[in-house]
N, C-alpha and C positions, 0 to 999 in steps of 0.2 A: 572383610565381608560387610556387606549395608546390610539397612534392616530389612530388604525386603528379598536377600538371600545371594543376589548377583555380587559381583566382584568387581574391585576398584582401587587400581594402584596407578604409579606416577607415571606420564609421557611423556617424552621430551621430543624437540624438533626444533633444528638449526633453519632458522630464513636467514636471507640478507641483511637481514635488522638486527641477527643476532640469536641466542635460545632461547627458547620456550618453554614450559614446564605446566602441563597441564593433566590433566586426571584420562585415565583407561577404563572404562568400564563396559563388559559383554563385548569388547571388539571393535569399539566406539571411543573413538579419543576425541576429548573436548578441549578446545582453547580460549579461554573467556577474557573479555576486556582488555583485549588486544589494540595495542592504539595504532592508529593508520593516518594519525596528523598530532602535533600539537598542540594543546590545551589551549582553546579560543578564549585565552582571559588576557589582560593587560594591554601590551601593545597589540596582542593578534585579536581582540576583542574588535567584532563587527570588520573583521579583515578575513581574505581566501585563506582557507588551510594550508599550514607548512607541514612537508614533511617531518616526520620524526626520526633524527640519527641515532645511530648502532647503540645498542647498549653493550655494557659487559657482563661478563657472568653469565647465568641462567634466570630469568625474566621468570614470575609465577603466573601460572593464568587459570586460575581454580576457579575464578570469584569473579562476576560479573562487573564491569565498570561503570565507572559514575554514569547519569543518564545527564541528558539535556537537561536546562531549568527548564520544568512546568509545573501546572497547576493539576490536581486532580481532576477526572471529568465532576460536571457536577449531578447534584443528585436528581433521577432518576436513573442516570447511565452508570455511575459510578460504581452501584452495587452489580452491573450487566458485564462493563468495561474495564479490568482489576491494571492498576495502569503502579507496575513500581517503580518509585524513586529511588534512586543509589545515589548517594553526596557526593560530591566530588567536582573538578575543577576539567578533569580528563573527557569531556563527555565524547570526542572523537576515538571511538573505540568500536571493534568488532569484535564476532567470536566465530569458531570454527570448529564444527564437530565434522569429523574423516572418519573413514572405518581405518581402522590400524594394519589390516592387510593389505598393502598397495600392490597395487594395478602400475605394471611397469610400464602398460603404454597411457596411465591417465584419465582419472573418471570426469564423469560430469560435474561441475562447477553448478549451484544454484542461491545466489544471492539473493535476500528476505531485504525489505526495504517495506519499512512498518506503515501503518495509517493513524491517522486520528487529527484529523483537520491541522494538519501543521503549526497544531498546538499539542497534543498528546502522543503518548505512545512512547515505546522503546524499544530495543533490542531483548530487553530480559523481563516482558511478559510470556508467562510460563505456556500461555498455548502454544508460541514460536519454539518449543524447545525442536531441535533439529539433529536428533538422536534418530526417529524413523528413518530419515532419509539419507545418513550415513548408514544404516543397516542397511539399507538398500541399495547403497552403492555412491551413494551421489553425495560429494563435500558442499557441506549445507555454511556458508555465512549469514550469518547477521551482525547489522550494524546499528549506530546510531548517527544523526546526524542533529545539526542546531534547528529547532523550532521556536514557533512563533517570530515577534519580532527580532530576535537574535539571528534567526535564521535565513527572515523571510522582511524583513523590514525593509523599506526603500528609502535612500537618504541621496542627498547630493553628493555625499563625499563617503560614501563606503560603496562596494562592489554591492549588486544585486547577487536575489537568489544564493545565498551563501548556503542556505541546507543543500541546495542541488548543488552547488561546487563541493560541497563534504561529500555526496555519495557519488559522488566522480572521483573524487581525492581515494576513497575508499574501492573500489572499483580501479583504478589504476594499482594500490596495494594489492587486489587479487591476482590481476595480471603479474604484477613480479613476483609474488610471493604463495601462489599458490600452488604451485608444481614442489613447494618442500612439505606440503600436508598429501598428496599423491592426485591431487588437481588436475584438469586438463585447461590449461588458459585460452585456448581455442574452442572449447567446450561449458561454456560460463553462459546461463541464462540466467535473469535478471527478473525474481517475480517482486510485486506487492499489492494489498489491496488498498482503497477509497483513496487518504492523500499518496500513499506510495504509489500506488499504479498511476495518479495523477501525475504523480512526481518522473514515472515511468517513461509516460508516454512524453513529456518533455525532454528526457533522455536520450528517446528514439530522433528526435530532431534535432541534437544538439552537436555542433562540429567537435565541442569539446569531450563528448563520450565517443564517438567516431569508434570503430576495434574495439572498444571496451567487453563488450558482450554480442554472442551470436543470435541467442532468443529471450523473447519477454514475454511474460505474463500480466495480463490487466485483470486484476480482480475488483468489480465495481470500483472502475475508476476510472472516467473518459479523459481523453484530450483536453486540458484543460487551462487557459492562462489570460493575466489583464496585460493590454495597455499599462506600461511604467507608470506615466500619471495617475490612472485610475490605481493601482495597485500601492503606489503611495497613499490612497485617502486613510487606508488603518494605519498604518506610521503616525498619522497627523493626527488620529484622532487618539492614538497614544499618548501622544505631543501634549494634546490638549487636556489628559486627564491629571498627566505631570507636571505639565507648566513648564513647559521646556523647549524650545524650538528642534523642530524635525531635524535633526542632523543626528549623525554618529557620536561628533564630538559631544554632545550635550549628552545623548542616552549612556557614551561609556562612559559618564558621571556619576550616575545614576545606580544605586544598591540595587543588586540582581532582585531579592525580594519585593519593591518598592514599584518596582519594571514587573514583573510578574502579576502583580496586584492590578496593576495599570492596564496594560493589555486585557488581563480576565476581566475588570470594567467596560474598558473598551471594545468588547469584541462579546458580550454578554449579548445581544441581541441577534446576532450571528447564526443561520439557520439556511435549509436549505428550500426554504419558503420567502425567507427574506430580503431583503438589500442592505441586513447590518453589515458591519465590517465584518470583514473575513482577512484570514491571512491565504493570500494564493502566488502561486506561481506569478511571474512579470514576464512579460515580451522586452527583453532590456538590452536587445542587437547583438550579445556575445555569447551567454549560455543557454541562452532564447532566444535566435535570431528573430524570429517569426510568431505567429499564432498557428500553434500544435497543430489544431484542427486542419489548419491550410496547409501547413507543412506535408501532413499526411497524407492530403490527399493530392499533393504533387507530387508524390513518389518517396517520402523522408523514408531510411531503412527499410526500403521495398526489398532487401534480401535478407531481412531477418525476421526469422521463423516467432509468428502470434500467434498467441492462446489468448483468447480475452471473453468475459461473459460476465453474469449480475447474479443475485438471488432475486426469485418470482417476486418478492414484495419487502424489495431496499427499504421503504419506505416507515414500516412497521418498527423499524430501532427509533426512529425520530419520533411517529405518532403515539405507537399505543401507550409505552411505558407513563407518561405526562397526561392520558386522558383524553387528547387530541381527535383521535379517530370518534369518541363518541362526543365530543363538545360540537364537531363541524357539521351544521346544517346546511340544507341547501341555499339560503343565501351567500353563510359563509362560503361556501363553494364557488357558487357562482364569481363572488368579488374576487377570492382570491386568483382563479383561474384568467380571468379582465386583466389582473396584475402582472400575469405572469406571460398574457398577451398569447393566450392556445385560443385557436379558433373556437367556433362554439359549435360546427359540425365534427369535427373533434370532439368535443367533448359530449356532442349526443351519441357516438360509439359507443364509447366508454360505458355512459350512461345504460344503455340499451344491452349491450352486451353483461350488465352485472347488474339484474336486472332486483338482486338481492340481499345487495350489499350499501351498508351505510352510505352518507353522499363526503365524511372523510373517508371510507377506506376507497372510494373512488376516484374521490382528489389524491389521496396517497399511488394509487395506480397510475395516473398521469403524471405525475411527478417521479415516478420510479421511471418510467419510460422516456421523458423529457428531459432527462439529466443523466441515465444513466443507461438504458438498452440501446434507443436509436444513435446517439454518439456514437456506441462501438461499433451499431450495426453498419455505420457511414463510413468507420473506419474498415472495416470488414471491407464491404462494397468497395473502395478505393483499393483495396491490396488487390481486391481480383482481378480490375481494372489493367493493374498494374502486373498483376503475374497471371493471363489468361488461359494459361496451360491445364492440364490437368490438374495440379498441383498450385494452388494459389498460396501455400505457406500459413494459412490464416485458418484457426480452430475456434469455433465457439459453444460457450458452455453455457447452463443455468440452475442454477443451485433451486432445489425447487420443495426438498423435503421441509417441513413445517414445525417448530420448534413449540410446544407445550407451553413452555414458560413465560405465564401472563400474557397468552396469546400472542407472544410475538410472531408466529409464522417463521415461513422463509424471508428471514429481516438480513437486513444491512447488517455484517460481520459474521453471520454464522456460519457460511462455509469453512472459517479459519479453522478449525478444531478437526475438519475433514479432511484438509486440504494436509497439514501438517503429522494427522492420524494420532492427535492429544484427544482422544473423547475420554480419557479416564484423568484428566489434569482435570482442580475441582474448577478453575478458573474456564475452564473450557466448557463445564460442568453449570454456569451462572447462569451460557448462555442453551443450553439443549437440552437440559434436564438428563435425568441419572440412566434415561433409556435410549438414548440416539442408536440408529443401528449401524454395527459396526462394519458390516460390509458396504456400507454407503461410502463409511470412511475409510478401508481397505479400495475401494474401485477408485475412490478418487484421486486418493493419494498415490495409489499405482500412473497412474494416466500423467498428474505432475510426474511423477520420475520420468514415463517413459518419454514424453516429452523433451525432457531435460537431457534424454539417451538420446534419444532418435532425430529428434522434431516430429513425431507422428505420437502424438496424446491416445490413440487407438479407436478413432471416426474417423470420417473423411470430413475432408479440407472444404472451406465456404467455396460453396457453385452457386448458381443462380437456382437452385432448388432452399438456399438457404438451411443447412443441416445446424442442428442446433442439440448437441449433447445435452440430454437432462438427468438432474441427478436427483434422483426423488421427484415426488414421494413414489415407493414402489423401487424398481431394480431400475440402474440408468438407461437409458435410450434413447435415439436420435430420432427426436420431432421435426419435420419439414416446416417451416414457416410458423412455429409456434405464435399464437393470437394475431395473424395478419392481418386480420380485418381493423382491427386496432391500430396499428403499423402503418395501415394505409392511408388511414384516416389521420395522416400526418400531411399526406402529399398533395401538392397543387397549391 
């Protein structure tokens, strides 16, 4: 018996790779830190993931697995953002919570593929926990995969994009191996938000995921990827804080601690304001043939079923917590908008339309829209294009309820505690404060499942009426062309 009265004893489950032994509790069997490749250290360091062979015996899977090497966020995020490190050498690991009464003919499959600029994050932050939606029906994984430059590095002599060959490596592990936890591998959608859903939608283009999964969820996270060379310049600028030449061979020299210290110098200025170094995605002709954006809208995975949408004001995780929104005057304004090359009848919309709101939280609203609404909406647009039927396969949502806590609003991350139906995890708890409503988070986290059942999230499909699920503030409902006027004032 736990302490909070529910029950919990041992599960086992035979895959192809051998036993498993993981924990039972209320009907809910968990398998944690489940590896889906070999330990990226030594020879396989900045190499594509190998598979991992059979083991004997019965395998324990109680206890989450090591995480990627990263750094904490830093502080003002870090107390918003609860980001755990687990030691370990294993970080290619997933976990899998089923409901224990199987479904002979196979439930929905739903794959978590985490964010945090392809420097942070993991599989065993506790808002991810993926207990509601094995209650529900539906075999929840999560995974991890290599970040930052480990991940994401560009070298002349290692493979690109190695985080995205990990959740493809991991992602092919569901496909074999998911029908012995009561799985449907025909039935596998693939969500995540800000880098995951980035990571996502390069997925959707990728010939190497091809079959992998039938639907995806974009949770603020457009289409998103550099030119190789330009996507080299953070490698080099790591290079440069090292004293090392840009190669693989040099970095797998190099104490993981020492490389981690480097990177967080190097990529300190990194923002979604700025032209610091970032670590992104690469167009590198084999797991990126292309640029996302274009891929999609030449028809990439025109028959799999998307959900994709934002929160009202992404923009307020970046601004408010550091002060930003009330430091930015209207010069500031003005420059950095010149910067960032938005028309200036664009931004008298804006202007005009918030006609009482600060001149940051007005730069933060064109920058929520200019990175992250119009992208999806383009993508939207492209799928209808593409499937002009009644049915265009293509859902969009907006998180829009407004979070208490240091005025963040409806900010960048906070649907995640809804979306997973954690509003009682404290971690969940940082970001909504002690009163979020819970039927926000029953309606939404229903709409993911049914999605992940059906493909029909429970509104109709994008038309050229533009329907747009709102979740908050107040009970959900679909707004036609929510702030068009603004929208518009993009075109020409």
């Amino acid at each position: 018996m736990t302490t909070d009265g529910s029950t919990s004893t041992a599960a086992e489950v035979r895959t192809p790779s051998g036993a498993l032994r993981g924990t039972l509790r209320d009907g809910v069997a968990a398998f944690l830190g489940v590896p889906y490749a070999q330990a990226p250290v030594g020879r396989l360091r900045f190499r594509a993931p190998e598979p991992v062979g059979p083991w004997e015996g019965v395998r324990e899977a109680t206890a989450f697995g090591p995480t990627a090497p990263k750094r904490p966020y830093a502080p003002p995020l870090a107390a918003l953002l609860p980001d755990p490190d687990v030691p370990g050498d294993g970080c290619l690991n997933l976990n899998v919570w089923a409901p224990w009464e199987r479904d002979p003919g196979g439930r929905p499959v739903m794959v978590w593929i985490h964010g945090g600029s392809l420097l942070h994050g993991s599989s065993a932050v506790p808002v991810y926990d993926g207990t509601t939606f094995a209650r529900d029906g539906v075999v929840l994984v999560s995974l991890n995969y290599r970040l930052g430059v480990e991940g994401f590095g560009v070298f002349p002599d290692a493979p690109a994009n190695l985080g995205l060959r990990d959740q493809i490596a991991a992602l092919t592990w569901v496909r074999e191996n998911i029908a012995s936890f009561g799985g449907d591998p025909e039935r596998v959608t693939v969500f995540g938000e800000s880098a995951g859903a980035i990571s996502i939608a390069a997925l959707l283009t990728s010939p190497l995921a091809e079959g992998l999964f039938r639907r995806a969820v974009l949770q603020s996270g457009p289409p998103a990827a550099l030119p190789l060379d330009a996507a080299r310049g953070t490698t080099e600028a790591v290079a440069a804080v090292l004293g090392v030449p840009a190669t693989a061979e040099a970095f797998a020299g190099v104490d993981p601690e020492r490389l981690l210290a480097a990177q967080t110098e190097a990529t300190a200025e990194g923002s979604p304001l700025t032209d610091g170094p970032s670590f992104q995605v690469a167009v590198d002709g084999e797991v990126v043939p292309r640029d996302p954006v274009e891929a999609l809208d030449a028809g990439a995975s025109a028959e799999v079923d998307l959900l994709l949408g934002t929160t009202s004001e992404e923009y307020r995780l970046w601004f408010v917590p550091g002060g930003l929104t009330d430091r930015i005057g209207r010069l500031a304004q003005r420059y950095v908008l010149r910067k960032a090359k938005v028309p200036g009848r664009t931004a008298r919309v804006y202007r005009a339309g918030r006609p009482d709101e600060k001149p940051g939280e007005v730069l933060g609203a064109i920058v929520t829209d200019k990175l992250m609404r119009l992208p999806l909406y383009r993508v939207a647009d492209a799928r209808r294009r593409q499937r002009p039927g009644a049915d265009s396969g293509t859902y969009v949502y907006e998180f829009g309820w407004r979070s208490p806590v240091l005025g963040l609003g409806a900010c960048h991350a906070l649907e995640l505690g809804f979306v997973f139906d954690t509003l009682d995890v404290p971690e969940t708890r940082a970001l909504t404060g002690p009163d979020a409503p819970r039927d926000l988070a029953e309606a939404m986290h229903a709409a993911w499942v049914s999605f992940a059942a059906t493909g029909d999230p429970g509104w109709r499909p994008w038309d050229p009426a533009r329907p747009v699920m709102t979740f908050g503030p107040g009970l959900p409902a679909v707004v036609e062309s929510p702030r068009e006027a603004e929208r518009r004032a993009w075109e020409g």
